[in-house]
VMD Tcl script that builds the backbone (N, CA, C; Angstrom):
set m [mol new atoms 465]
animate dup $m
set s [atomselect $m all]
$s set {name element resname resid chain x y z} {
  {N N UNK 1 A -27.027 -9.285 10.955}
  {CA C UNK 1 A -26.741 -8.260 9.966}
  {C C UNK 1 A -25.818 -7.223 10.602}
  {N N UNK 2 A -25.288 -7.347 9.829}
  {CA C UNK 2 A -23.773 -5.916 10.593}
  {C C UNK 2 A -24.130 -3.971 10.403}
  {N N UNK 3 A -23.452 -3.052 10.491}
  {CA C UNK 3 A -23.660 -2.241 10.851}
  {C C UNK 3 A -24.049 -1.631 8.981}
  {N N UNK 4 A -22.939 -2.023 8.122}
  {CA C UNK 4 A -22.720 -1.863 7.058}
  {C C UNK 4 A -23.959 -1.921 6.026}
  {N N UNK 5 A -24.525 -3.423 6.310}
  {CA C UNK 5 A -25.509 -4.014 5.356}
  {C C UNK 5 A -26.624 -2.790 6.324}
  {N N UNK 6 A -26.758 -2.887 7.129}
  {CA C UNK 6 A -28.208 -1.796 8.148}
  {C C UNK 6 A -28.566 -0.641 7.156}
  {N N UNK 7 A -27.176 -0.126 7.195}
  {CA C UNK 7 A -26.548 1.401 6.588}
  {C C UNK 7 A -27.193 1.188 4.808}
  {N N UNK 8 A -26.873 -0.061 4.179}
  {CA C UNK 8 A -27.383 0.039 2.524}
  {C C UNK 8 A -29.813 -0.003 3.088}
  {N N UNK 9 A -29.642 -0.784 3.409}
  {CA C UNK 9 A -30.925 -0.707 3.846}
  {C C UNK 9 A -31.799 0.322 4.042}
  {N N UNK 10 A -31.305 0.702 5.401}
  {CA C UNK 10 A -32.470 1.928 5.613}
  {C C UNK 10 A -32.323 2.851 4.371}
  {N N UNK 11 A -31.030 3.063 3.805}
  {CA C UNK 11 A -30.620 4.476 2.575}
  {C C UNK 11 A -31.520 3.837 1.323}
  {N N UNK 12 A -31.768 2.590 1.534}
  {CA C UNK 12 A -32.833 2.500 0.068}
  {C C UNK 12 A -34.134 2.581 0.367}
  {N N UNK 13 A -34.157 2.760 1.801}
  {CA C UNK 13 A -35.629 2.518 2.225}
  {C C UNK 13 A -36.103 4.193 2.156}
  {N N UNK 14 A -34.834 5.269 2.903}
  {CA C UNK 14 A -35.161 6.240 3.243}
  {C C UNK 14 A -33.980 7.240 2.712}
  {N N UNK 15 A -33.426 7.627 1.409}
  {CA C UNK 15 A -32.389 8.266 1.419}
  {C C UNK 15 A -31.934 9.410 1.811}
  {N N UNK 16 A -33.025 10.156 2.177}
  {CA C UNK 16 A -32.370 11.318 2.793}
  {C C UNK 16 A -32.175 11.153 4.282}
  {N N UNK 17 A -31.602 10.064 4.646}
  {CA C UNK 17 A -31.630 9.337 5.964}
  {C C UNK 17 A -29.860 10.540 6.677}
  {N N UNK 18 A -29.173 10.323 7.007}
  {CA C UNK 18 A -28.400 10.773 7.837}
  {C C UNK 18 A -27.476 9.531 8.791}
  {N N UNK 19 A -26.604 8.326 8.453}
  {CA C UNK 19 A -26.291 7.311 9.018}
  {C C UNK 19 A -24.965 8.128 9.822}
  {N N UNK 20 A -24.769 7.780 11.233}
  {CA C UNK 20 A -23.490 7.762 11.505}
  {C C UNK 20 A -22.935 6.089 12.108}
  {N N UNK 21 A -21.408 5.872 11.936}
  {CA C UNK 21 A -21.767 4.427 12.116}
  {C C UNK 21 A -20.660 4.756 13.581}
  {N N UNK 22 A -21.293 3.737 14.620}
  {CA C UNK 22 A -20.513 3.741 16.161}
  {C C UNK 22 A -19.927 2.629 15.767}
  {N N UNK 23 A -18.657 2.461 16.092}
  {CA C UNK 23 A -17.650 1.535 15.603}
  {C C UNK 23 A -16.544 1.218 16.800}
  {N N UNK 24 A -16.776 0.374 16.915}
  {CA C UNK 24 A -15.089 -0.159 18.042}
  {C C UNK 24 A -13.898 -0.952 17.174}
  {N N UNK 25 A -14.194 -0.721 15.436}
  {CA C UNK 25 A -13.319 -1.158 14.633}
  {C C UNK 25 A -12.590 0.110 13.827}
  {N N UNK 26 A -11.626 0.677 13.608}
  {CA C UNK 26 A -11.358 2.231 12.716}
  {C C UNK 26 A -10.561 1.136 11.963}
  {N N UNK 27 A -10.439 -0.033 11.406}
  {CA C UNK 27 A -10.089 -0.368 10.075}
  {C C UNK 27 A -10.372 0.477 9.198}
  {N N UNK 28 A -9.175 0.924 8.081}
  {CA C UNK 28 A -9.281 1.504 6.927}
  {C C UNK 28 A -10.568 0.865 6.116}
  {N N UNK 29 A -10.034 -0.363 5.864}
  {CA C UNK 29 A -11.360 -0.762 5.041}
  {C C UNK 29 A -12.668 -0.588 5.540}
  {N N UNK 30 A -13.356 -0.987 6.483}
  {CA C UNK 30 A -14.078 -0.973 7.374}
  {C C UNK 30 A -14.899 0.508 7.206}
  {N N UNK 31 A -13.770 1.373 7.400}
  {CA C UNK 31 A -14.489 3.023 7.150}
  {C C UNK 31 A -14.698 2.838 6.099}
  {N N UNK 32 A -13.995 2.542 4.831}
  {CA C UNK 32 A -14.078 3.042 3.360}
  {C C UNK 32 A -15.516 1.935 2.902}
  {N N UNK 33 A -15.791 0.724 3.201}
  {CA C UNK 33 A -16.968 0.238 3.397}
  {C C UNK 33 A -18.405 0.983 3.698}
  {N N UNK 34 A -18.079 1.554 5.112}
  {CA C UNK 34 A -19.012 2.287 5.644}
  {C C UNK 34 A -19.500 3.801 4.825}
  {N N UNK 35 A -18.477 4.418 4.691}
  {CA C UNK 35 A -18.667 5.979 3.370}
  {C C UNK 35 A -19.072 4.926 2.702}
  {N N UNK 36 A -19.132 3.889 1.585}
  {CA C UNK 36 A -19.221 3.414 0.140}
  {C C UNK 36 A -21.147 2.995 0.606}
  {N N UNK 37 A -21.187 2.532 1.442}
  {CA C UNK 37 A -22.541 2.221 1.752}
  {C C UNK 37 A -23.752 3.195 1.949}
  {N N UNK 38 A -22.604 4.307 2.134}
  {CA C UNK 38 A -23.980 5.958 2.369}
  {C C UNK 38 A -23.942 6.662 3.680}
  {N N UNK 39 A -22.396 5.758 4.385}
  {CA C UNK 39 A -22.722 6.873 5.886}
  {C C UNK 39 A -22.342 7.835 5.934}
  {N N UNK 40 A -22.762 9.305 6.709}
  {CA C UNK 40 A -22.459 10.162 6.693}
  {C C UNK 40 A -21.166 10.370 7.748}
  {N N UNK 41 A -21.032 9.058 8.562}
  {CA C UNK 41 A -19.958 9.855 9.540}
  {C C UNK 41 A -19.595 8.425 10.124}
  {N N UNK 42 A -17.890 8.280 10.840}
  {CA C UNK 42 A -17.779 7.267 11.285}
  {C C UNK 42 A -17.363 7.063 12.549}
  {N N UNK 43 A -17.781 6.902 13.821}
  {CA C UNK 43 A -16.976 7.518 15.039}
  {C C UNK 43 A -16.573 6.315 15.559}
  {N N UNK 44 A -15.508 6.024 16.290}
  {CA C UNK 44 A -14.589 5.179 17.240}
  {C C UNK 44 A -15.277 5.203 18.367}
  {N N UNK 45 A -15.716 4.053 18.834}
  {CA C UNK 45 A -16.614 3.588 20.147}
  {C C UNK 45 A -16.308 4.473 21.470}
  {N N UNK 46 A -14.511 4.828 21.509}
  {CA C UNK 46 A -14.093 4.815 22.694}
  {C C UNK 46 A -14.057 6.849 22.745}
  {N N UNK 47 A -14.616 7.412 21.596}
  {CA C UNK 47 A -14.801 8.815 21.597}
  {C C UNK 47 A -15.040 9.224 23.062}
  {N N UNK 48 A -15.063 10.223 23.052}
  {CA C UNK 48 A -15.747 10.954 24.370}
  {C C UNK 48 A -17.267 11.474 23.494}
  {N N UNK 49 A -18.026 11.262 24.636}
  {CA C UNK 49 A -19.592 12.139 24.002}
  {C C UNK 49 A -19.973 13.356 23.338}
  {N N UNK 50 A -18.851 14.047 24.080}
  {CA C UNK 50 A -18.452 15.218 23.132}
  {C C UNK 50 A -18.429 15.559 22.042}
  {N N UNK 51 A -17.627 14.290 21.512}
  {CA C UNK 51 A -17.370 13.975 19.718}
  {C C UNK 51 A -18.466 13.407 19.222}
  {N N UNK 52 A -19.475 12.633 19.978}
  {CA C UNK 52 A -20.252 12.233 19.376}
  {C C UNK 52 A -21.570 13.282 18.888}
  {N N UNK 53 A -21.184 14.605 20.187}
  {CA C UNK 53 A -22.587 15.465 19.769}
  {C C UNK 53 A -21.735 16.385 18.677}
  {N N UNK 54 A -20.720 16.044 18.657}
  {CA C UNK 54 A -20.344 17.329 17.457}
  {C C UNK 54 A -20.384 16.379 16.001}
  {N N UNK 55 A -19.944 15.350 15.861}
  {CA C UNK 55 A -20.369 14.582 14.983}
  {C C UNK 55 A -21.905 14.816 14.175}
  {N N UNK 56 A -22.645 14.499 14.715}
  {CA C UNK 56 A -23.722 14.700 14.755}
  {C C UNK 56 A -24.449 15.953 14.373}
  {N N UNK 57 A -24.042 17.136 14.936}
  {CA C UNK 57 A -23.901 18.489 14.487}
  {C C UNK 57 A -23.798 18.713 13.630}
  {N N UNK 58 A -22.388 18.260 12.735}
  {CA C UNK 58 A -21.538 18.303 11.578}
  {C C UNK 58 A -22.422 17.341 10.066}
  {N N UNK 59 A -23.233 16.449 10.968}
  {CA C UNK 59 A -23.713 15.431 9.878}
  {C C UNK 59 A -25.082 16.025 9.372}
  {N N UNK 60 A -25.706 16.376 10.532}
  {CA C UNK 60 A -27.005 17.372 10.320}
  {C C UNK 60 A -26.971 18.156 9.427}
  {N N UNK 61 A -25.627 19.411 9.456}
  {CA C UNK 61 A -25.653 20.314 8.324}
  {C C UNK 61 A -25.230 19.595 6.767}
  {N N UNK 62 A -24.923 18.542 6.806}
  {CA C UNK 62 A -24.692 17.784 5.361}
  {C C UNK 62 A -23.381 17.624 5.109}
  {N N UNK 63 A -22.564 17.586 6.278}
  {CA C UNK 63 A -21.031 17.164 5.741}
  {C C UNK 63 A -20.829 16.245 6.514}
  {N N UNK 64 A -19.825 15.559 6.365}
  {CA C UNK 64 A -19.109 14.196 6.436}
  {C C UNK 64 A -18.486 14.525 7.712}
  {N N UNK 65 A -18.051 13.266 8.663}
  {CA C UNK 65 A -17.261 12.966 9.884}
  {C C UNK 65 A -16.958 12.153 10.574}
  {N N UNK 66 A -15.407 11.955 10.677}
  {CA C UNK 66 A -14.904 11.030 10.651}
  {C C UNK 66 A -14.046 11.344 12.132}
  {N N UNK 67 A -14.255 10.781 13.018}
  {CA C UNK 67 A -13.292 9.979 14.628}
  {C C UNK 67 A -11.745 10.742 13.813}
  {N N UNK 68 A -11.100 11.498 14.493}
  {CA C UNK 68 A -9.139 11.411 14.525}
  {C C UNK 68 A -8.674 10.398 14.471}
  {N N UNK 69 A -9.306 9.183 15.274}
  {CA C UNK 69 A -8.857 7.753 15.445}
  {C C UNK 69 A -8.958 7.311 13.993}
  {N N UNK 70 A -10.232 7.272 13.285}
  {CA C UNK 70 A -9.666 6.914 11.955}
  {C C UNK 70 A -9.455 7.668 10.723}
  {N N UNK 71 A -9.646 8.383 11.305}
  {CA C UNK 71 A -8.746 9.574 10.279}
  {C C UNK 71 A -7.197 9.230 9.952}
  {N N UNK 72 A -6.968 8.749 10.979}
  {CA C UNK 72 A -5.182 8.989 11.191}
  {C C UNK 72 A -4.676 7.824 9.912}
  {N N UNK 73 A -5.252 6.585 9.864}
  {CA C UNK 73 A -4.942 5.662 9.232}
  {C C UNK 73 A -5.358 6.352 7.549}
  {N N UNK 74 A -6.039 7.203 7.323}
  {CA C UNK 74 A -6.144 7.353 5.814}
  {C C UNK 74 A -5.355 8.787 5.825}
  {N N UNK 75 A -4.726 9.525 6.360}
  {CA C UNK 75 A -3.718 10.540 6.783}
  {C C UNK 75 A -2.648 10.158 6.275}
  {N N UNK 76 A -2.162 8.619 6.636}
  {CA C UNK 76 A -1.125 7.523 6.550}
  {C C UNK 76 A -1.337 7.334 5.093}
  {N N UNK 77 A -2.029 6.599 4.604}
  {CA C UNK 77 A -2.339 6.157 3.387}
  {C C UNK 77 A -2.307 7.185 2.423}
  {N N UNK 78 A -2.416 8.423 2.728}
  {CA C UNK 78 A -2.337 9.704 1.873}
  {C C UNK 78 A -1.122 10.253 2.030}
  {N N UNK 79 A -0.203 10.465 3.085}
  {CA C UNK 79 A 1.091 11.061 3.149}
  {C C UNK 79 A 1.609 9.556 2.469}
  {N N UNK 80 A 1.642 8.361 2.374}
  {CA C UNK 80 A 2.562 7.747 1.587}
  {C C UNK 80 A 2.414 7.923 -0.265}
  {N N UNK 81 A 1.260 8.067 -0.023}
  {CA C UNK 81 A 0.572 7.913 -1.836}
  {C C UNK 81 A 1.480 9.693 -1.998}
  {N N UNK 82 A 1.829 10.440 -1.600}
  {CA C UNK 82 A 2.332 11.712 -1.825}
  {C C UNK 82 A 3.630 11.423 -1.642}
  {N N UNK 83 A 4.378 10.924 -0.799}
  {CA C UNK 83 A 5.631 10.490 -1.148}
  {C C UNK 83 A 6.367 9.258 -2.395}
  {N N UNK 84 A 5.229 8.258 -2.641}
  {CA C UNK 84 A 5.640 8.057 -3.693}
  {C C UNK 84 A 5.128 8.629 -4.900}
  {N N UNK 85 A 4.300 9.030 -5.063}
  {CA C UNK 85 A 4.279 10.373 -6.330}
  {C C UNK 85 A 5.775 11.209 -6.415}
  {N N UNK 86 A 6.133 11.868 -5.471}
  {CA C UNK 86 A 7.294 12.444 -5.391}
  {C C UNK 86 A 8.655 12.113 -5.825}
  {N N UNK 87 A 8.962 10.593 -5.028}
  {CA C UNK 87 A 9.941 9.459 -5.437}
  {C C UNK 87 A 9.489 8.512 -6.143}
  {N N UNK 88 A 8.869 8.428 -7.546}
  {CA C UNK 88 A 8.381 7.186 -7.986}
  {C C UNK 88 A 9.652 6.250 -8.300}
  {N N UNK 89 A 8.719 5.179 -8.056}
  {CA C UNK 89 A 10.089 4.052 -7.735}
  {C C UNK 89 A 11.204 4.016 -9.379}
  {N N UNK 90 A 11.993 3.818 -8.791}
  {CA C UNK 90 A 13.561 3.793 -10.459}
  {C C UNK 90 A 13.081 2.068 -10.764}
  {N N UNK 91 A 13.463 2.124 -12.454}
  {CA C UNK 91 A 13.222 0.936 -13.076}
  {C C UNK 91 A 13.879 -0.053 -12.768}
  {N N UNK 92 A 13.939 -1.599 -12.336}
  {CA C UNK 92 A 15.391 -2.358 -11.983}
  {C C UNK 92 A 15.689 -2.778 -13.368}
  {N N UNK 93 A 17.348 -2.067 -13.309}
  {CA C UNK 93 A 17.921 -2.368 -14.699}
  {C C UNK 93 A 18.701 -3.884 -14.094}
  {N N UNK 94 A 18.941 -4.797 -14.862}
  {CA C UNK 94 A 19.677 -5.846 -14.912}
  {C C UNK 94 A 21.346 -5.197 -15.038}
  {N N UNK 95 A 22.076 -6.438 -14.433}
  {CA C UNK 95 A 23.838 -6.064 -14.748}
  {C C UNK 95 A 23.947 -6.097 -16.328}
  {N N UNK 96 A 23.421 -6.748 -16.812}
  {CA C UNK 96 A 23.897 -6.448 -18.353}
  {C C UNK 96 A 23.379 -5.348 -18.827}
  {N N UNK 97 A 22.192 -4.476 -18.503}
  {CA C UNK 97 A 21.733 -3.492 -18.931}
  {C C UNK 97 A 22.560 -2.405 -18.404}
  {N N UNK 98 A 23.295 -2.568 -17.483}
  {CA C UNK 98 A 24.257 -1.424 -16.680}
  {C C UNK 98 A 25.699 -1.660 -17.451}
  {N N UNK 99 A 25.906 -2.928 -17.971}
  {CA C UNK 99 A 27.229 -2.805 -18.818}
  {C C UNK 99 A 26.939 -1.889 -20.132}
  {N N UNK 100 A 26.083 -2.169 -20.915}
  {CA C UNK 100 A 25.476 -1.875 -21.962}
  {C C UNK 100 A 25.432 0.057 -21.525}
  {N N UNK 101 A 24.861 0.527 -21.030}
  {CA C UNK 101 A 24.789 1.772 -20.663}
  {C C UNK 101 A 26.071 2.530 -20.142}
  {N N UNK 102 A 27.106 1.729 -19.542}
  {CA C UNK 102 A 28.347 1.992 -19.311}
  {C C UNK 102 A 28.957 2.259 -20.706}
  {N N UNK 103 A 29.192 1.259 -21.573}
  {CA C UNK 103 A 29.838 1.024 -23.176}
  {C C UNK 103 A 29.261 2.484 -24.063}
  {N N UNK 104 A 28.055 2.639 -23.843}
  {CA C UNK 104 A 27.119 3.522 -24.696}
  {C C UNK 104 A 27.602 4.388 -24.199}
  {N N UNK 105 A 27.702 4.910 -22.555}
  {CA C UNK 105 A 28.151 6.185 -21.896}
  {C C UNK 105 A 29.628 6.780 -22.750}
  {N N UNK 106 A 30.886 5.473 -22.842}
  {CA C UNK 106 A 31.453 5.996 -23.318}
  {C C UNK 106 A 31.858 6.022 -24.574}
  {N N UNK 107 A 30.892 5.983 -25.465}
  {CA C UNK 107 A 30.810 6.275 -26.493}
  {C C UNK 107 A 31.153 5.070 -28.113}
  {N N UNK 108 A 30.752 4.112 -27.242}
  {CA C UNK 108 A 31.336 2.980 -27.979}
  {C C UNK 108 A 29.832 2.795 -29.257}
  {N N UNK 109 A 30.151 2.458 -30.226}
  {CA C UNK 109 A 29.309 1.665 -31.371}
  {C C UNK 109 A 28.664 0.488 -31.094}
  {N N UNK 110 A 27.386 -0.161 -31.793}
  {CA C UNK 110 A 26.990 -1.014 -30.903}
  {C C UNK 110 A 27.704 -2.267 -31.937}
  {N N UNK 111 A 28.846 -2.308 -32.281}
  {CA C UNK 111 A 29.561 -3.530 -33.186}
  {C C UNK 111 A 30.418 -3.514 -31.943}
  {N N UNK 112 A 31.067 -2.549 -31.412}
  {CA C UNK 112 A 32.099 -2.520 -30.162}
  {C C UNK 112 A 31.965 -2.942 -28.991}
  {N N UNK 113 A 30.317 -3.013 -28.942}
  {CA C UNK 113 A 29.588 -3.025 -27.512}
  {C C UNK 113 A 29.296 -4.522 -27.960}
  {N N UNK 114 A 28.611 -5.099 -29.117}
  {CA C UNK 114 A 28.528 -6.659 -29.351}
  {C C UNK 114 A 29.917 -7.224 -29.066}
  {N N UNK 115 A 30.933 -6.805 -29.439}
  {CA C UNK 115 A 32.193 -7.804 -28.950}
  {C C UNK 115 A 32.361 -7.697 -27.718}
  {N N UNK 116 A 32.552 -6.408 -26.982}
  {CA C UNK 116 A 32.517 -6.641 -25.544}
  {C C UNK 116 A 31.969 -7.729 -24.950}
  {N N UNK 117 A 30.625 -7.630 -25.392}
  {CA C UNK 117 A 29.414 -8.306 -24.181}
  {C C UNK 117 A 29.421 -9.739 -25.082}
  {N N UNK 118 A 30.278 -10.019 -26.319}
  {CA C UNK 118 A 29.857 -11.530 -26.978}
  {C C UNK 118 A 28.404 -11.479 -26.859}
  {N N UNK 119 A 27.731 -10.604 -28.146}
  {CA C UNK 119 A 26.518 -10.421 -28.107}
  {C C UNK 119 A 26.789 -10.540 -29.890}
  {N N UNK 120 A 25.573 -10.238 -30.498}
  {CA C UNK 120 A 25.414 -9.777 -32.007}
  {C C UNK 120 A 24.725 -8.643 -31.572}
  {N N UNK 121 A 25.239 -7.572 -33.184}
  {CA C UNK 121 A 24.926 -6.274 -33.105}
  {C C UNK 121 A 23.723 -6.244 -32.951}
  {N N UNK 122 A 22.845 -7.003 -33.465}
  {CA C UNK 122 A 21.216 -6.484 -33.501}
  {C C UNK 122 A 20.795 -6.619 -32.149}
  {N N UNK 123 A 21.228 -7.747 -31.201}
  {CA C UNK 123 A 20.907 -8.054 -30.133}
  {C C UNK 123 A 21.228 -6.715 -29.064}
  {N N UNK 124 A 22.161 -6.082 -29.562}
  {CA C UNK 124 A 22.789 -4.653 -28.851}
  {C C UNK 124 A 21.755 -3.471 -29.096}
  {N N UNK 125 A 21.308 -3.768 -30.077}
  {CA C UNK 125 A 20.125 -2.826 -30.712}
  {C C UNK 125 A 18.439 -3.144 -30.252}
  {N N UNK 126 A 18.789 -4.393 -30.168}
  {CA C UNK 126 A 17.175 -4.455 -28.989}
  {C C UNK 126 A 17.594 -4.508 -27.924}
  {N N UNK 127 A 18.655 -4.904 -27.174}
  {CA C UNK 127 A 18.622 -4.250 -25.693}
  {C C UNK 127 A 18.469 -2.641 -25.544}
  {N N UNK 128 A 19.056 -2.257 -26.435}
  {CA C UNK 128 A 19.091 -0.917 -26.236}
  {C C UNK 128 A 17.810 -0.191 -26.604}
  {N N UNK 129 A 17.289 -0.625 -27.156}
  {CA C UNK 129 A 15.396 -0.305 -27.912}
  {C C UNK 129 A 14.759 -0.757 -26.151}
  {N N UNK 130 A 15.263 -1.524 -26.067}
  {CA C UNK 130 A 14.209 -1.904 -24.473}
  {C C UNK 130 A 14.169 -1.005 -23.264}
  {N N UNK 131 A 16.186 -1.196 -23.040}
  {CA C UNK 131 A 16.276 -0.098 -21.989}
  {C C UNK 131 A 15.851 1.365 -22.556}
  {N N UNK 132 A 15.960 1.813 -23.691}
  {CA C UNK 132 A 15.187 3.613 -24.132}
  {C C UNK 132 A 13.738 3.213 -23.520}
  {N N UNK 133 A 13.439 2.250 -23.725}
  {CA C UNK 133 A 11.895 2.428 -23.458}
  {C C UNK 133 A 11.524 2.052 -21.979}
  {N N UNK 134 A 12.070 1.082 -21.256}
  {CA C UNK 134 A 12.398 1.108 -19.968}
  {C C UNK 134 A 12.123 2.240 -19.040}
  {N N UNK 135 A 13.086 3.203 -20.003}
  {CA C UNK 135 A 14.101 4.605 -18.749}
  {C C UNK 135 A 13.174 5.431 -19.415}
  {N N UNK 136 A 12.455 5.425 -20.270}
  {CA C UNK 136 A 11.079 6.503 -21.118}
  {C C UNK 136 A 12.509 7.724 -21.410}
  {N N UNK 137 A 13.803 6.763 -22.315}
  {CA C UNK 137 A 14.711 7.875 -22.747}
  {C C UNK 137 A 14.205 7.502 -24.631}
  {N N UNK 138 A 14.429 8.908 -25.227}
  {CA C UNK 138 A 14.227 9.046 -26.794}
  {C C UNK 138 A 15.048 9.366 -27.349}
  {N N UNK 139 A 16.762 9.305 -26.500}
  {CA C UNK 139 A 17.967 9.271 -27.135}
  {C C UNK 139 A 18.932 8.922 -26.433}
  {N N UNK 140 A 20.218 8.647 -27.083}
  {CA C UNK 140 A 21.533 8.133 -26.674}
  {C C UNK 140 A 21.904 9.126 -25.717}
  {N N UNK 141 A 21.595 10.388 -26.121}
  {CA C UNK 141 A 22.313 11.474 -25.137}
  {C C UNK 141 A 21.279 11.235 -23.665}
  {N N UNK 142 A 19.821 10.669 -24.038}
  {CA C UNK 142 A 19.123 11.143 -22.770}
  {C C UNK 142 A 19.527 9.370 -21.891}
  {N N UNK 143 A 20.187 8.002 -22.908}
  {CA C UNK 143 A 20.950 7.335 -21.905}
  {C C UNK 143 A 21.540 7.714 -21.208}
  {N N UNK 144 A 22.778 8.518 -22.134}
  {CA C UNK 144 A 23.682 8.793 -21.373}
  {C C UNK 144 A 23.652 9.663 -20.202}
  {N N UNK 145 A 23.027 10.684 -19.670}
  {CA C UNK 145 A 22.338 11.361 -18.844}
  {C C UNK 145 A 22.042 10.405 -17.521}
  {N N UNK 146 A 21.214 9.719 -18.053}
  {CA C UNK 146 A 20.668 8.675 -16.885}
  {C C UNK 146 A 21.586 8.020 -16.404}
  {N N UNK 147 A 22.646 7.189 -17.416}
  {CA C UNK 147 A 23.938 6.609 -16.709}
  {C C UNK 147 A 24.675 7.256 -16.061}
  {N N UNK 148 A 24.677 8.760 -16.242}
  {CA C UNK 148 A 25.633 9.263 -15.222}
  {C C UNK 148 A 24.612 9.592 -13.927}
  {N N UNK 149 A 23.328 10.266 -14.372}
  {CA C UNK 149 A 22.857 10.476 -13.131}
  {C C UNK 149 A 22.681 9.794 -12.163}
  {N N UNK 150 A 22.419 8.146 -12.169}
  {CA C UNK 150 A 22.499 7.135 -11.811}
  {C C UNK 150 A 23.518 6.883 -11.133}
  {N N UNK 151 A 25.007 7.060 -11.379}
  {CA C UNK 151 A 26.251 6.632 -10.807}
  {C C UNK 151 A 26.277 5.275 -11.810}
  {N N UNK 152 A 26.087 4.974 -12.692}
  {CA C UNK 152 A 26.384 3.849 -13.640}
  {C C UNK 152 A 27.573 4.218 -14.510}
  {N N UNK 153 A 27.917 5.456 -14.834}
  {CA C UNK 153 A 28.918 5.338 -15.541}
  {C C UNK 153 A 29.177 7.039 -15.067}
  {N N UNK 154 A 30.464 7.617 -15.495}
  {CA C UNK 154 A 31.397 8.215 -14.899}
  {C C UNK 154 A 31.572 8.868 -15.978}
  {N N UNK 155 A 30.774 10.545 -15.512}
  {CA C UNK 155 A 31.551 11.587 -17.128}
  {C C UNK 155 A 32.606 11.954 -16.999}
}
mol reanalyze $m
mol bondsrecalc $m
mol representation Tube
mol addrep $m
């Protein structure tokens, strides 16, 4: 039986128990296992004793503690989840969706934009229903916006 399954055990046996788990593994998962099971704290084998009596300290009064060692890996996992919040990823438009947004940029009709592209008009009218909904745009002007902001087409 591993450290994990111990940890669900004694907490059903005894819940106001107090688990810290000694670990020579700081896998992300591994920790997030260990918190999900009821431990109060997770320390890295190779700590100094130090950390282990302050650990301990920290768990006594009823808060949580976690090794720097694996801290660092959900530090990681949190400064990326904040950078892509920040930069959420751009939609991949297809080359025909970038011609289409070019034609529209400059102001063409979508009968003008079907001969260009040897399309039919309606077909110009659901690409263009797709990419608005694509780019979460609710008008021609807020295409056109995006095509320039983009570098797709040239005010």
């Amino acid at each position: 039986m591993n450290g994990i399954e111990v940890t669900r055990q004694i907490l059903r046996a005894q819940p106001a128990v107090k688990i810290v788990v000694f670990s020579g593994d700081a896998a992300r998962a591994l920790v997030d296992e260990a918190l999900e099971a009821g431990a109060c704290g997770y320390i890295w084998k190779l700590s100094a004793v130090e950390e282990l009596i302050r650990a301990l300290e920290i768990v006594i009064t009823g808060k949580l503690y976690r090794s720097p060692e694996v801290s660092t890996d959900i530090l990681e996992d949190y400064r990326k989840s904040l950078i892509e919040e920040t930069n959420p990823a751009k939609p991949l438009i297809s080359e025909r969706e970038k011609q289409l947004l070019r034609l529209v940029s400059e102001g063409r009709r979508n009968k003008e934009i079907a001969l260009q592209l040897a399309i039919k008009p309606k077909s110009v009218e659901a690409y263009r229903s797709r990419l608005m909904k694509k780019l979460g745009c609710s008008s021609t002007a807020e295409l056109v916006r995006y095509a320039i902001r983009e570098g797709i087409a040239v005010p």
